[in-house]
C-alpha atoms as a printed R data frame, in Angstrom:
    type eleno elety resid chain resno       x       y      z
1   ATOM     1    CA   UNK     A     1  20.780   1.983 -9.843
2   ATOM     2    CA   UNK     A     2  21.116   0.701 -6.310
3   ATOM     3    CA   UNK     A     3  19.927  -2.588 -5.621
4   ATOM     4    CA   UNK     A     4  19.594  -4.985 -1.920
5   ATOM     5    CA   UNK     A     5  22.809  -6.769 -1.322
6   ATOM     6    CA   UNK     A     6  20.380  -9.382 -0.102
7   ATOM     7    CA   UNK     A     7  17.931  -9.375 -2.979
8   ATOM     8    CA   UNK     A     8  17.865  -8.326 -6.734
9   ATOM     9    CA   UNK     A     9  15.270  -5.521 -5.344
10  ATOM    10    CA   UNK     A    10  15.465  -1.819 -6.457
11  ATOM    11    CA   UNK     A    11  16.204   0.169 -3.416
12  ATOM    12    CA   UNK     A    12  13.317   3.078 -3.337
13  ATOM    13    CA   UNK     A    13  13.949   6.196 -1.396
14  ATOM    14    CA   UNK     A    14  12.595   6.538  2.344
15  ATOM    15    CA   UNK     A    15  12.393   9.469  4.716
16  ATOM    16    CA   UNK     A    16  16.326   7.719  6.220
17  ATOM    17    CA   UNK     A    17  17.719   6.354  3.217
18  ATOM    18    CA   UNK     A    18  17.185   4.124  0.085
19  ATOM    19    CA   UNK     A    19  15.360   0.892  1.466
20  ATOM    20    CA   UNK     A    20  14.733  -2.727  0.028
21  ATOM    21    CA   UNK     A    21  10.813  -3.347 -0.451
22  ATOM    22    CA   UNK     A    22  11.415  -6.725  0.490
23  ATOM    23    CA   UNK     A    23  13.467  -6.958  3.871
24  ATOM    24    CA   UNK     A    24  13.595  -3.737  4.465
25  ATOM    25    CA   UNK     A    25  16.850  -2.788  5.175
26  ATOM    26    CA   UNK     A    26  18.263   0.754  4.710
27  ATOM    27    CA   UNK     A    27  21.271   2.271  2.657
28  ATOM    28    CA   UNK     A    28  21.935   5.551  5.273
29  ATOM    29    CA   UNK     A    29  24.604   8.330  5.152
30  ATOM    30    CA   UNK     A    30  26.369   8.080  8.842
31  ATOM    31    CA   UNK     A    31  24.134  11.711  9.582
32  ATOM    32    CA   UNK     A    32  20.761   9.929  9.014
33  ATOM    33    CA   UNK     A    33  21.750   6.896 11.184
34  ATOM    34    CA   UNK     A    34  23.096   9.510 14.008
35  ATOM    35    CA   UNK     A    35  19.268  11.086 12.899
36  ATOM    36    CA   UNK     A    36  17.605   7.968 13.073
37  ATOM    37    CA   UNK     A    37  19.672   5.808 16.424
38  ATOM    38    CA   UNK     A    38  21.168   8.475 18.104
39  ATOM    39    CA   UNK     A    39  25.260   8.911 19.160
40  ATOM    40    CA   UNK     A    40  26.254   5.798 17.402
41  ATOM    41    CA   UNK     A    41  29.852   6.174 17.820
42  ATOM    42    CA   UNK     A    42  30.353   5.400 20.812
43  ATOM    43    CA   UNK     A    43  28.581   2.061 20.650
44  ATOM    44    CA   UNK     A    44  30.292   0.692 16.868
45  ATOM    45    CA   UNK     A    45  32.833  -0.814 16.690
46  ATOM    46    CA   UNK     A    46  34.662  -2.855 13.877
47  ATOM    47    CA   UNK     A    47  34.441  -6.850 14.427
48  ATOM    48    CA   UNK     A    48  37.211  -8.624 14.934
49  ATOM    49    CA   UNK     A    49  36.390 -11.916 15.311
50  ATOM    50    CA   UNK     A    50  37.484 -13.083 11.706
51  ATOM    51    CA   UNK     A    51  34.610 -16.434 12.542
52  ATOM    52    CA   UNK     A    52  31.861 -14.176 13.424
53  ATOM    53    CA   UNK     A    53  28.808 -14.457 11.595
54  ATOM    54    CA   UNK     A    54  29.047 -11.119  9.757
55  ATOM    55    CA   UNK     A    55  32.394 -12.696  7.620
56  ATOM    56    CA   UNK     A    56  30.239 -15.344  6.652
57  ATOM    57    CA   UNK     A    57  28.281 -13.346  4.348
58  ATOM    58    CA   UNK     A    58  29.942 -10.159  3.108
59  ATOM    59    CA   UNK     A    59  27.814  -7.595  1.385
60  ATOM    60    CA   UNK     A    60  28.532  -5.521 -1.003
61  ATOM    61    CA   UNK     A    61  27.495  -1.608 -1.055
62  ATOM    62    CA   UNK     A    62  24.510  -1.084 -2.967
63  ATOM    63    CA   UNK     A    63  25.807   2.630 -4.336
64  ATOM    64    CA   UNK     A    64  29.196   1.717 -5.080
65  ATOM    65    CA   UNK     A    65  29.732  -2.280 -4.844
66  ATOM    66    CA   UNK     A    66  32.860  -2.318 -2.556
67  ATOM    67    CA   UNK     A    67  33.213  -5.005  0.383
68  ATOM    68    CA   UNK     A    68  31.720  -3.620  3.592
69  ATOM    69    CA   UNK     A    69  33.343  -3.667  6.750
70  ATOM    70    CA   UNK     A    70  30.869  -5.058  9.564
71  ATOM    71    CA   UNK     A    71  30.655  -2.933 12.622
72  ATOM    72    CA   UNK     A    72  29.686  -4.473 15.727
73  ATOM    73    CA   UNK     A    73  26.623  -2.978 18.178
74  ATOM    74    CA   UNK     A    74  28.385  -2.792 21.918
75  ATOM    75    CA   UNK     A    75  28.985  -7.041 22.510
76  ATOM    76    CA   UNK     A    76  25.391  -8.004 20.802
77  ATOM    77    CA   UNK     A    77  25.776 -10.462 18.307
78  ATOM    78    CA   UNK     A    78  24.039  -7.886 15.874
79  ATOM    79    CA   UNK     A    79  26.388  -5.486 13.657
80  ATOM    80    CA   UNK     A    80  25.681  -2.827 10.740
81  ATOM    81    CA   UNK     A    81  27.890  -2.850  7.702
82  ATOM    82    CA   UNK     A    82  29.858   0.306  6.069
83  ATOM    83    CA   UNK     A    83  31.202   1.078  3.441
84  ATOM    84    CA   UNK     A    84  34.935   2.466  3.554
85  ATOM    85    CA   UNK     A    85  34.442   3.494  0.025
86  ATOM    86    CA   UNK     A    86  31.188   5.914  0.247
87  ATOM    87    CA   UNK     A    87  30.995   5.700  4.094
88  ATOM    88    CA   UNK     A    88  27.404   4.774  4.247
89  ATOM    89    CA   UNK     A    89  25.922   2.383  6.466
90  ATOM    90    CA   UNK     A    90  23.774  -0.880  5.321
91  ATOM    91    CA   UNK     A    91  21.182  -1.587  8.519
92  ATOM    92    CA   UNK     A    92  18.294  -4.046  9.095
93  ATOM    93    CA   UNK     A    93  15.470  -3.035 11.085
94  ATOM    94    CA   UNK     A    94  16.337  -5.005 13.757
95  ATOM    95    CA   UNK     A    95  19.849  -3.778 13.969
96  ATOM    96    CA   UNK     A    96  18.072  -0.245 13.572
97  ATOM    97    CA   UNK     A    97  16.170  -0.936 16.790
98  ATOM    98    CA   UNK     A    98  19.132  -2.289 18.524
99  ATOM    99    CA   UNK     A    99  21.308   0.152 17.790
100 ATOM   100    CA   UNK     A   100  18.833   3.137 19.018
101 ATOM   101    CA   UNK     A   101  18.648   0.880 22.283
102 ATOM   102    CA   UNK     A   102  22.156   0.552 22.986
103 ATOM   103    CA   UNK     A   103  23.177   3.920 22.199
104 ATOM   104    CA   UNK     A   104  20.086   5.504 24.255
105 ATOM   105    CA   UNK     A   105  21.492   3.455 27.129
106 ATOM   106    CA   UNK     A   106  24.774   4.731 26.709
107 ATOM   107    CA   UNK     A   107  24.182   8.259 26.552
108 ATOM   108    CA   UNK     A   108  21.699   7.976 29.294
109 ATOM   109    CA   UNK     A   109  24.890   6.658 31.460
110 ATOM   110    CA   UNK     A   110  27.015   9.444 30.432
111 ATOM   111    CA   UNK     A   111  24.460  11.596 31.386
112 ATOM   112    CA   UNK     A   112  24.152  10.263 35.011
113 ATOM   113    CA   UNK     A   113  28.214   9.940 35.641
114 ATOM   114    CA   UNK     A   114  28.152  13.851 34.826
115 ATOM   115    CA   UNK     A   115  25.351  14.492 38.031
116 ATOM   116    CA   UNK     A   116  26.396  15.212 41.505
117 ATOM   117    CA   UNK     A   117  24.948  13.748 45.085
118 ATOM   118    CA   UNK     A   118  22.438  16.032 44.728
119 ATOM   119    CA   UNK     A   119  20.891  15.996 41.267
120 ATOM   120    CA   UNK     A   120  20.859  12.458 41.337
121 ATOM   121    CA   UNK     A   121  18.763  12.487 44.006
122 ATOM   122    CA   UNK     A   122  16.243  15.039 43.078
123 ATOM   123    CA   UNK     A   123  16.313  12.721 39.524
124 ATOM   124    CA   UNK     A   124  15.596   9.581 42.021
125 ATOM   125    CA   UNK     A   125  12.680  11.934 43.143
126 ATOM   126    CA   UNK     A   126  11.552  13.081 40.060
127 ATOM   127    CA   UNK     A   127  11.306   9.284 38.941
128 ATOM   128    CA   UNK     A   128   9.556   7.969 42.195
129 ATOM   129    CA   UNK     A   129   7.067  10.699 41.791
130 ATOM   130    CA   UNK     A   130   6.436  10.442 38.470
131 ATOM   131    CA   UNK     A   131   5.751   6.350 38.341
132 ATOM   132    CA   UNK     A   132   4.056   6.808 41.774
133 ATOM   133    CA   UNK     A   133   0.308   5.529 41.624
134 ATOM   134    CA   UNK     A   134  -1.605   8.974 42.215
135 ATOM   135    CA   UNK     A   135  -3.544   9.161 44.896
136 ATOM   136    CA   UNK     A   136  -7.512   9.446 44.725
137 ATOM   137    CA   UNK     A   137  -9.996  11.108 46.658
138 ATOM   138    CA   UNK     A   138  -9.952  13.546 48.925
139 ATOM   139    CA   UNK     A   139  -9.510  11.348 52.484
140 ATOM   140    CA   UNK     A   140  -6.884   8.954 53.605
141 ATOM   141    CA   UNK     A   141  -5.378   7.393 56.816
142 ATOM   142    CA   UNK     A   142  -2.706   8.859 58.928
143 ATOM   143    CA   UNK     A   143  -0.029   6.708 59.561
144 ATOM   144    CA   UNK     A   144   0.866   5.900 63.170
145 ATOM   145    CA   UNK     A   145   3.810   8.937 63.346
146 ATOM   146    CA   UNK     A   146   1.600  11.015 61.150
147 ATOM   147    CA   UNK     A   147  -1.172  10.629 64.123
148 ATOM   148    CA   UNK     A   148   1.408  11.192 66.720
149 ATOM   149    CA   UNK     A   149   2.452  14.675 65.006
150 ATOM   150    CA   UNK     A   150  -1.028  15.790 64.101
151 ATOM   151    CA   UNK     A   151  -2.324  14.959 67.889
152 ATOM   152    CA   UNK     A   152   0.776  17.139 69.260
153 ATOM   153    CA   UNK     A   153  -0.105  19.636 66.268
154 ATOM   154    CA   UNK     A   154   2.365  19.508 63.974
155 ATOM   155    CA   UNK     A   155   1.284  20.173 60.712
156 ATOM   156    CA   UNK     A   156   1.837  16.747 58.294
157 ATOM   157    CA   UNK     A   157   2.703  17.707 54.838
158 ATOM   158    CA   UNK     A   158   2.878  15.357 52.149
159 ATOM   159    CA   UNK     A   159   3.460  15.002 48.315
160 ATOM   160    CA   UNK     A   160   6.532  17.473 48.805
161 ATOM   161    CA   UNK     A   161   9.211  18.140 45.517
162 ATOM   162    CA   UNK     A   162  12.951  18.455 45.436
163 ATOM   163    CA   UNK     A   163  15.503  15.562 47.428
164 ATOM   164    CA   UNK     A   164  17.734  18.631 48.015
165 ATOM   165    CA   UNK     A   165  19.423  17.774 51.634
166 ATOM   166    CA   UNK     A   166  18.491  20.529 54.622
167 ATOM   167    CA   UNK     A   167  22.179  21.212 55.152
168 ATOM   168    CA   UNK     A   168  21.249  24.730 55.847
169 ATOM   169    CA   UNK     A   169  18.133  24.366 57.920
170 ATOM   170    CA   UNK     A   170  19.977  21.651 60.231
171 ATOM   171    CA   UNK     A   171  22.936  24.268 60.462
172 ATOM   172    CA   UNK     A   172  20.522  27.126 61.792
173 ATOM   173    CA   UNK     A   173  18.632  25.094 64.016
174 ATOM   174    CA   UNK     A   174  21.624  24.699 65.916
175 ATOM   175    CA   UNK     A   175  22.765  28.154 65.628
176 ATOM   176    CA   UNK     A   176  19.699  28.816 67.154
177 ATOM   177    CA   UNK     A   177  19.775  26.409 70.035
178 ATOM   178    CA   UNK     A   178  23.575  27.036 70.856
179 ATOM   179    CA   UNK     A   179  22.835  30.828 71.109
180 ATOM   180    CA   UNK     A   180  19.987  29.584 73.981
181 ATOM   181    CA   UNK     A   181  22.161  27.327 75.747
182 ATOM   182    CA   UNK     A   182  24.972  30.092 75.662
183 ATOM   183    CA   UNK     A   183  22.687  32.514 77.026
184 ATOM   184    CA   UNK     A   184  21.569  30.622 79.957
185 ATOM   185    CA   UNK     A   185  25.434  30.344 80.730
186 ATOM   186    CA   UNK     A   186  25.909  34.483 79.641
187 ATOM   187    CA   UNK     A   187  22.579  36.052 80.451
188 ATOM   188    CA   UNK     A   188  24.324  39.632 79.812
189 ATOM   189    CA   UNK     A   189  25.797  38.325 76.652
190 ATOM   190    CA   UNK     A   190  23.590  36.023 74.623
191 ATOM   191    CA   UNK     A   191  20.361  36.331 76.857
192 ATOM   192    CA   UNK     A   192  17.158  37.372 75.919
193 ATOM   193    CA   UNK     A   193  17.670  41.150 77.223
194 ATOM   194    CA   UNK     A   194  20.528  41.681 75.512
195 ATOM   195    CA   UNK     A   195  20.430  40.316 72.281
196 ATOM   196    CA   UNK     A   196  16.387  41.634 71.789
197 ATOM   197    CA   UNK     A   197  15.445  44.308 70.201
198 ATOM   198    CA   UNK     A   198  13.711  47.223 71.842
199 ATOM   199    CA   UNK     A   199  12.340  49.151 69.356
200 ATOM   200    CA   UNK     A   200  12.164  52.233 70.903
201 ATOM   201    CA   UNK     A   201  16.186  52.366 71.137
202 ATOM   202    CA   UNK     A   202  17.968  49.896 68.743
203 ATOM   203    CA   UNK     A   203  18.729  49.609 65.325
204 ATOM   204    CA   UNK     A   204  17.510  47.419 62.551
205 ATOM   205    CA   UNK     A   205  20.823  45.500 63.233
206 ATOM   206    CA   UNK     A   206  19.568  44.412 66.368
207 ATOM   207    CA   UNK     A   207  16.603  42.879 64.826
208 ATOM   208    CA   UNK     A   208  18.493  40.593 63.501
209 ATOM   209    CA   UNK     A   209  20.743  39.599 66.893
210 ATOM   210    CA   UNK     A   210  17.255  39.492 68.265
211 ATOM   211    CA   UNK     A   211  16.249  36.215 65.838
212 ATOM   212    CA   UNK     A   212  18.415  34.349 68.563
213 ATOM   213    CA   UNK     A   213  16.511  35.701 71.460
214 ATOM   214    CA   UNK     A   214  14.116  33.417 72.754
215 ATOM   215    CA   UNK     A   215  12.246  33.352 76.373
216 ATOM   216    CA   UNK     A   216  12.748  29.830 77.102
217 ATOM   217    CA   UNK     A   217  12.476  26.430 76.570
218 ATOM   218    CA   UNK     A   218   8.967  26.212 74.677
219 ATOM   219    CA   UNK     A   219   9.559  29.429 72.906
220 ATOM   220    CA   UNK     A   220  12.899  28.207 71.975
221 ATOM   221    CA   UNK     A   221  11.199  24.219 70.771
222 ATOM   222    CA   UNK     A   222   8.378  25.401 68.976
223 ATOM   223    CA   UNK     A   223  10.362  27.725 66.828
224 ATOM   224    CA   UNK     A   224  12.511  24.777 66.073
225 ATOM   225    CA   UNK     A   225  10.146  22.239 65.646
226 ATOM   226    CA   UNK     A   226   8.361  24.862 63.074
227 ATOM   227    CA   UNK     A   227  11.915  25.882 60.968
228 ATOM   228    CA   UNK     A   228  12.624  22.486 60.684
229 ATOM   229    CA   UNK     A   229   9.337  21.165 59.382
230 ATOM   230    CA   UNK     A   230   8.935  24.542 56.731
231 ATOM   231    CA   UNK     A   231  13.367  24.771 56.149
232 ATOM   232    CA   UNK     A   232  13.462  21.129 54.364
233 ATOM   233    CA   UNK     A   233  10.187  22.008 52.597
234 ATOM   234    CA   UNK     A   234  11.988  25.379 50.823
235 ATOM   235    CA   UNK     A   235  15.569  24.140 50.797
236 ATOM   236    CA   UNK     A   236  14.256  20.799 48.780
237 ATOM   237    CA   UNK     A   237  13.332  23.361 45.940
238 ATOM   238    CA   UNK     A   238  15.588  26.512 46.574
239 ATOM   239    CA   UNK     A   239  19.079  27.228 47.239
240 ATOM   240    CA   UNK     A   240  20.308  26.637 50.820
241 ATOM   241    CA   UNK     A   241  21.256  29.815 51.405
242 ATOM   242    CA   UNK     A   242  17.601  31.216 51.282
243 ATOM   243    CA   UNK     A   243  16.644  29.223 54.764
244 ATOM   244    CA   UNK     A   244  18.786  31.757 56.593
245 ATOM   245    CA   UNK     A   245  18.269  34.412 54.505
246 ATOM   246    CA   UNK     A   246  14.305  33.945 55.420
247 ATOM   247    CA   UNK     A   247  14.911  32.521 58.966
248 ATOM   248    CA   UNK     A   248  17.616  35.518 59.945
249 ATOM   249    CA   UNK     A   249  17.076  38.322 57.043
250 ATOM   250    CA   UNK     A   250  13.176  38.370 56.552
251 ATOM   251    CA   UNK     A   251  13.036  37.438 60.597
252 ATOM   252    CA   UNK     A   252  14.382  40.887 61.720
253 ATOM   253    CA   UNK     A   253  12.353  42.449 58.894
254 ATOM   254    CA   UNK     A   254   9.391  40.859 60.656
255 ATOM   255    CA   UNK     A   255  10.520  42.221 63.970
256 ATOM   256    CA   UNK     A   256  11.336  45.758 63.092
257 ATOM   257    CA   UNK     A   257   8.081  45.591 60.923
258 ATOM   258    CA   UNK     A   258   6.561  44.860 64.863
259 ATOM   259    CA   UNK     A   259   8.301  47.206 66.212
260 ATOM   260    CA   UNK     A   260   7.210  49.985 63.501
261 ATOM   261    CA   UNK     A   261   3.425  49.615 64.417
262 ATOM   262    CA   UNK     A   262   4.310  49.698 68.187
263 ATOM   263    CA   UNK     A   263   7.322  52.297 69.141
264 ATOM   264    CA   UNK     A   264   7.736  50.984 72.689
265 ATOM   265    CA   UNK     A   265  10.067  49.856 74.871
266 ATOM   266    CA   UNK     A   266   9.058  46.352 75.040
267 ATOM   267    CA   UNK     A   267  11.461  44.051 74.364
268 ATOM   268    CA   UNK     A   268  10.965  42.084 70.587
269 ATOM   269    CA   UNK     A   269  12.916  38.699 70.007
270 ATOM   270    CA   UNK     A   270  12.689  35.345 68.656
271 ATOM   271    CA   UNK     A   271  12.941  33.695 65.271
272 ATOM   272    CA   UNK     A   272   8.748  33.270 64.814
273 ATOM   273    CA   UNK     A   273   8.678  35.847 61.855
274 ATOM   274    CA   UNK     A   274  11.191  33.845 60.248
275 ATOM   275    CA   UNK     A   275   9.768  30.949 60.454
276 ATOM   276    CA   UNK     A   276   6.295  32.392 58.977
277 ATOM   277    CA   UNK     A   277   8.856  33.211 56.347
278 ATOM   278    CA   UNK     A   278   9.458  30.031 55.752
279 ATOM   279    CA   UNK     A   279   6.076  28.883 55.354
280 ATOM   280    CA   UNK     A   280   4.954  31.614 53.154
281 ATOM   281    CA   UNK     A   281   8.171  30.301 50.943
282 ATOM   282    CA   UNK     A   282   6.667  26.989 51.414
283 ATOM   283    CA   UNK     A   283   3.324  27.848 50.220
284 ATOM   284    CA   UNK     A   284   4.763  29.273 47.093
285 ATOM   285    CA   UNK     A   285   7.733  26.494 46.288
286 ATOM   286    CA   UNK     A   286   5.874  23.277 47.120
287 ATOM   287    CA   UNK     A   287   2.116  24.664 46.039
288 ATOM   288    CA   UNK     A   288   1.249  21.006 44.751
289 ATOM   289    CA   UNK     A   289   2.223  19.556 48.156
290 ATOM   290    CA   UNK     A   290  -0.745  19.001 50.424
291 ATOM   291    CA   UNK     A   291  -1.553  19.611 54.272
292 ATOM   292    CA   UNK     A   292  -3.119  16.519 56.099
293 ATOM   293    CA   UNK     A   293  -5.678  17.804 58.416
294 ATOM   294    CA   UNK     A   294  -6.685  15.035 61.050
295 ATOM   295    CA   UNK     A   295 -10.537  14.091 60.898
296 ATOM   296    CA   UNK     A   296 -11.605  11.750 63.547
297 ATOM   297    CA   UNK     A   297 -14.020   9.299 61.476
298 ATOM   298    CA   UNK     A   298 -16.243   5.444 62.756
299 ATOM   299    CA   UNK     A   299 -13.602   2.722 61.894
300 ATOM   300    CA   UNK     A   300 -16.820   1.225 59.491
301 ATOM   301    CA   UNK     A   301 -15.726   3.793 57.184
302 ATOM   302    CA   UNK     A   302 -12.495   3.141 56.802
303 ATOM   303    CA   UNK     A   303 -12.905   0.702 53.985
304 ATOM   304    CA   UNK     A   304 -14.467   3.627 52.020
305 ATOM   305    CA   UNK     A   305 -10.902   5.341 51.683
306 ATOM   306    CA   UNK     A   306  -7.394   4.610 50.569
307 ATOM   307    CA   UNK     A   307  -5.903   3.928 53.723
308 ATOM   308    CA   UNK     A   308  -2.132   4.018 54.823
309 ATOM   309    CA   UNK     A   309  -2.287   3.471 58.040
310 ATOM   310    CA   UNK     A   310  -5.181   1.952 61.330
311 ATOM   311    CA   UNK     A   311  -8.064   3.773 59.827
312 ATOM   312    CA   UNK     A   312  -8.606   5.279 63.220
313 ATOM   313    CA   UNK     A   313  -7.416   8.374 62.520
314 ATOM   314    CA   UNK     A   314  -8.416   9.939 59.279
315 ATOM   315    CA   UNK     A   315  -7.475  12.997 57.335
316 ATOM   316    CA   UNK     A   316  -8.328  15.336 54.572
317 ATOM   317    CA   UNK     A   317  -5.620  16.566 51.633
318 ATOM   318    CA   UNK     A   318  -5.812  20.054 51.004
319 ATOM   319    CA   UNK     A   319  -3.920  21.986 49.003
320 ATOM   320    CA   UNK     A   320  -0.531  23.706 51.153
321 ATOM   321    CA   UNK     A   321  -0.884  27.083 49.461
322 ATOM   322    CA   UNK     A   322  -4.905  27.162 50.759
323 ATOM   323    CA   UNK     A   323  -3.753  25.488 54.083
324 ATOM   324    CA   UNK     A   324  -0.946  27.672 55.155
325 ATOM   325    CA   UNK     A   325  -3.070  30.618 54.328
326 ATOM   326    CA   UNK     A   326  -5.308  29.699 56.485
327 ATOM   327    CA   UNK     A   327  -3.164  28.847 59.398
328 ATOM   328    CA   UNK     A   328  -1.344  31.874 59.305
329 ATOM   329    CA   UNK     A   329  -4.917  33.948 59.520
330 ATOM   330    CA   UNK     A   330  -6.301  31.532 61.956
331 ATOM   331    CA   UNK     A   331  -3.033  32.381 64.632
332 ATOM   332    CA   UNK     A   332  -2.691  35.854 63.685
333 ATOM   333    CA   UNK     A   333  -6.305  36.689 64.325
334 ATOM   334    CA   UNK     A   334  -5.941  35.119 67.449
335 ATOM   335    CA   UNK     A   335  -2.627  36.101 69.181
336 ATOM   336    CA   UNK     A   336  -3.862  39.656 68.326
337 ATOM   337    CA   UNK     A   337  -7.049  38.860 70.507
338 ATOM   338    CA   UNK     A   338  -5.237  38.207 73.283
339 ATOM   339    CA   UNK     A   339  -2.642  39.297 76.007
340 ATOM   340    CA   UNK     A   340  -0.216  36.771 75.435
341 ATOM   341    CA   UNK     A   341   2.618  38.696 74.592
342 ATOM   342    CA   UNK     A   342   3.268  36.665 71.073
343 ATOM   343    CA   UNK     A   343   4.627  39.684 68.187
344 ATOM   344    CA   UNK     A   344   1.482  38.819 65.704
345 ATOM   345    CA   UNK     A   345   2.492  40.859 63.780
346 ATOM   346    CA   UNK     A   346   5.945  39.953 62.906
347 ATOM   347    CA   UNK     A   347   4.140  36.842 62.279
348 ATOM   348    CA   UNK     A   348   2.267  38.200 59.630
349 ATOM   349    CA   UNK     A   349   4.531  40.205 58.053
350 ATOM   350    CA   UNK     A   350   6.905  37.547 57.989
351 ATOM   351    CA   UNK     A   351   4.433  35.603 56.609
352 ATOM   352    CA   UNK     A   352   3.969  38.321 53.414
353 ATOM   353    CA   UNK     A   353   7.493  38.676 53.131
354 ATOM   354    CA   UNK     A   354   7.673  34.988 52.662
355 ATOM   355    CA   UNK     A   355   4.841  34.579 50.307
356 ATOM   356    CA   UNK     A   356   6.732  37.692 47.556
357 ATOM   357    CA   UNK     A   357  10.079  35.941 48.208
358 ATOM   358    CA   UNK     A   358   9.113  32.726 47.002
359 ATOM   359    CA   UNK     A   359   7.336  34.219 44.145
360 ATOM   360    CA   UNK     A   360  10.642  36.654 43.352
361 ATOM   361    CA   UNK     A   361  12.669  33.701 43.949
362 ATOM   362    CA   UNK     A   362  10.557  31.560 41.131
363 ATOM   363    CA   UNK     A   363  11.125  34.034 38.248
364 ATOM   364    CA   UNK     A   364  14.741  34.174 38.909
365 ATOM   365    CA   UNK     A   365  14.919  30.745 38.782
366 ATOM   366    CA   UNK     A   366  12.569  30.860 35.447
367 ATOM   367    CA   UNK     A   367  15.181  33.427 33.680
């Protein structure tokens, strides 16, 4: 019969152990108290301060009435007693819930010293996003850059996933600008002419030189601007490699895509289908993200709204997926209306080719 060391109470059996009516206290095997705390281990140790409170008062083990040994919990002036006879552990509930504390702490740190740059940062992330206050309603204020952007119209994105660094958008942004500068140096070399691709003539291998064709300065920026804002939003979420493989690999399928519904002997370059690429990734790898569209509103209403910024300027949340969608239609539809010369439909084929890669890309990463 196995009484409290504390009491002359029956112990009476428990879902953890045998435990005193009275005070509580549990008689566990060293599995149940792993069960019941978590990785103990790590965190017990055996006291050796011979004047510590725990030598004041030895117990003895209700099952087999040997001397326990008092194990400290980390440098808390709290302890649980074993047995060295039996090996089971005497706890109080107080030491119980210290003990699942310290040891939850503990692993927790393990845990952390075993992630890299990277996953820390996308746990940072997760964390910030997940204690962030959400967001309500349907209209907010842009901030001042926000305004700035959306006036110039650059599309402002917000409540985007991942904290994985754009080492591989950065890197082909200025692959892409170093091939322009080197062409205006080597026009026969790296300029537009010779590195496009004429479909007429070339191979698909061309297609690809001809991502690094661009007709000038503004054909050159707003390519840029446009890989860099859709790049960081896919390489948050995705492996770095798949920004080039979109901006490069799915941009000279756009092109010879082009250059398939035309056969002529106009000259196709520039990385535009990649970058519709990208933002059909986007659309699929940050689909809870949203698109601010600016909405000029009276400054009276501003009160009305959860604002972030003057109130001036205001702007409506909808969901990317919807928004880029749109977007793509909306310039598609209209550089085929016109004369301008712009490969629409690289565009939208880079778009599509974008949109089944991200969804391909998901269910690998789901397996």
């Amino acid at each position: 019969m196995s009484r409290c060391p504390d009491h002359p109470r029956e112990l009476a059996p428990g879902p953890s152990g045998l435990k005193c009516p009275l005070c509580r206290g549990i008689l566990m095997t060293h599995e149940a108290l792993v069960a019941a705390a978590g990785p103990v281990d790590e965190v017990l140790e055996v006291e050796g301060r011979t004047d510590a409170i725990a030598y004041k008062k030895p117990r003895a083990c209700p099952e087999c009435a040997t001397t326990m040994t008092p194990l400290r919990i980390a440098r808390l002036e709290a302890w649980v007693e074993r047995c060295p006879s039996c090996e089971r552990h005497w706890v109080e509930p107080s030491d119980l819930r210290s003990l699942k504390m310290v040891s939850t702490s503990q692993a927790r740190r393990e845990a952390w010293a075993t992630l890299d740059d990277t996953e820390r940062r996308e746990l940072a992330a997760g964390f910030a996003e997940a204690v962030a206050p959400p967001k309500s309603g349907l209209v907010e204020a842009l901030t001042m850059g926000e305004a700035v952007r959306a006036a110039f119209g650059v599309p402002v994105l917000t409540g985007l996933r991942g904290a994985q660094p754009a080492v591989l958008t950065w890197a082909s942004l200025a692959l892409l600008a170093l091939v322009f500068v080197g062409g205006l140096a080597a026009p026969d070399t790296l300029g537009f002419e010779a590195l496009g691709y004429v479909p007429a003539k070339d191979s698909a291998f061309q297609a690809v030189l001809a991502t690094f064709a661009h007709d000038g300065w503004l054909h050159l920026g707003g390519n840029l601007l446009f890989a860099w804002l859709f790049g960081d939003a896919v390489e948050r979420r995705a492996p770095h490699a798949v920004v080039p493989a979109a901006l490069f690999g799915m941009g000279a399928m756009a092109l010879v895509i082009d250059g398939a519904m035309d056969d002529s002997h106009l000259t196709l370059g520039g990385a535009s289908g990649g970058v519709y690429a990208l933002m059909g990734l986007c659309a699929v790898l940050q689909r809870k993200g949203k698109w601010l569209v600016p909405l000029l509103s009276f400054v009276g209403a501003a009160p009305f709204f959860k604002l972030r910024g003057s109130g001036l300027l205001m702007a409506v949340r909808v969901p990317l997926p919807f928004a880029m969608v749109v977007y793509a239609l909306v310039d598609v539809l209209r550089a085929s209306e016109s004369d301008s010369g712009i490969a629409w439909v690289a565009h939208a084929a880079g778009f599509v080719l974008g949109l089944v890669g991200g969804i391909a890309l998901e269910r690998l990463q789901a397996d």
